[in-house]
PLY file of the C-alpha trace (Angstrom):
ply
format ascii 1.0
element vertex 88
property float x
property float y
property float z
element edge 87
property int vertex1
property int vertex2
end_header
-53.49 74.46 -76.31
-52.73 73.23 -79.79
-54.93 75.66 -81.30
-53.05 78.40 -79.36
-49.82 77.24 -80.08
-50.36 76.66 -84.39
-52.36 80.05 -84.02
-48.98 81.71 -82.52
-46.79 80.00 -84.92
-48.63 81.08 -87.96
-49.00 85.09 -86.33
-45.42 84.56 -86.11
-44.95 83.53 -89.35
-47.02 86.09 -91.06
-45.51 89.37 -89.19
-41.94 88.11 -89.48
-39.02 88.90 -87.63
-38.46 92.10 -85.92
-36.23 95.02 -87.22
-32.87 94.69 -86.76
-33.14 90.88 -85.52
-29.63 89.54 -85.78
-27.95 92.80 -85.60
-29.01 94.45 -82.58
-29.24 93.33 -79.02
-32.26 92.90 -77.66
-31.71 92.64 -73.87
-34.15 93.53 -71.52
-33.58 97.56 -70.66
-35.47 97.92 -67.41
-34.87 95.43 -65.02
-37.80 96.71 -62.82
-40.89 95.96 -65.34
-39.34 92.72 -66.29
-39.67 91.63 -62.16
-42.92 93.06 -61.95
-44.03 91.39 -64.82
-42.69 88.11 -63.78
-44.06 88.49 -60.63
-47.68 89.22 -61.53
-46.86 85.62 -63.89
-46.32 84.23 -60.87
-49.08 85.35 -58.70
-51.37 84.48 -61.70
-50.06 80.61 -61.37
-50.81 80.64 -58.13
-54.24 81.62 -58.14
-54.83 79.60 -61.51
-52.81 76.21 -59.63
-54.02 76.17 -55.97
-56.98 77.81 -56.52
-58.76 75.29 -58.04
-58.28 72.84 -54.87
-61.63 74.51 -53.17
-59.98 75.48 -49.84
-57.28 76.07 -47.74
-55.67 71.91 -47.23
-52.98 69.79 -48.53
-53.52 69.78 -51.90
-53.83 73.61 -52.41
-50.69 73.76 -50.47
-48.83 71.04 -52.74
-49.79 72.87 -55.49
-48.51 76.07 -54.56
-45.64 74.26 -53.34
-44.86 72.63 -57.13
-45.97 76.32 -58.68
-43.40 77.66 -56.26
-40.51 74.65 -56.98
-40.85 74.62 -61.01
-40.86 78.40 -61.21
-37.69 78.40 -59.30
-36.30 75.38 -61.46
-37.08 78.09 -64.57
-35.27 80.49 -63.26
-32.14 78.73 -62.55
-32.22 77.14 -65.60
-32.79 80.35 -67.58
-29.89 82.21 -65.79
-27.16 78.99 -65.91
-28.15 78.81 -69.63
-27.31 82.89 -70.31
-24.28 82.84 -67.95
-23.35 79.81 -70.32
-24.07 81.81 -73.38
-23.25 85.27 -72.84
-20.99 84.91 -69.51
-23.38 87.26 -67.98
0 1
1 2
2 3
3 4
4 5
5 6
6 7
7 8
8 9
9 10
10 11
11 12
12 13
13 14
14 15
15 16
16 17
17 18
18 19
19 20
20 21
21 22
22 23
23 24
24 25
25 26
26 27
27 28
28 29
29 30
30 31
31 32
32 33
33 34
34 35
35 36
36 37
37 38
38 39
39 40
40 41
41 42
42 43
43 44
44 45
45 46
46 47
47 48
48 49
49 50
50 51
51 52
52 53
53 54
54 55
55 56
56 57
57 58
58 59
59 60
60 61
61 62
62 63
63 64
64 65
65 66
66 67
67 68
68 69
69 70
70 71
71 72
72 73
73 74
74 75
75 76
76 77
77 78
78 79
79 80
80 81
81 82
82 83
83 84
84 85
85 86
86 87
């Protein structure tokens, strides 16, 4: 992970800020790919969280459980902090 991570910060680094960052909004324009892609995220933690647990029991379910409770936590948090922000 910390490989990843300094390897994104310096990509970040070297191609710079996007055009227009600052001045433009940059809201997401189609609702309908942003679920989908947020939904295939979340399919993808499930497989990658309960999967690992062998078989069908009480950890796998805990761990989808916990995939299920933190992704919801997320998404509270991320819309309480923009109807904070941007009263949206």
């Amino acid at each position: 992970h910390v490989a990843a991570g300094f390897s994104g910060l310096v990509s970040s680094l070297v191609i710079g800020n996007r055009k227009g960052f600052g001045r433009e909004s940059f809201a997401a324009h189609n609702m309908l790919i942003s679920v989908m892609g947020a939904s295939m995220l979340w399919i993808g933690w499930l497989s990658f969280n309960a999967g690992p647990a062998g078989k069908v029991g009480a950890r796998a379910a805990e761990a989808m459980l916990n995939t299920h409770v933190s992704g919801a936590c997320g998404s509270i948090a991320w819309m309480s902090t923009e109807w904070i922000l941007k009263r949206r």
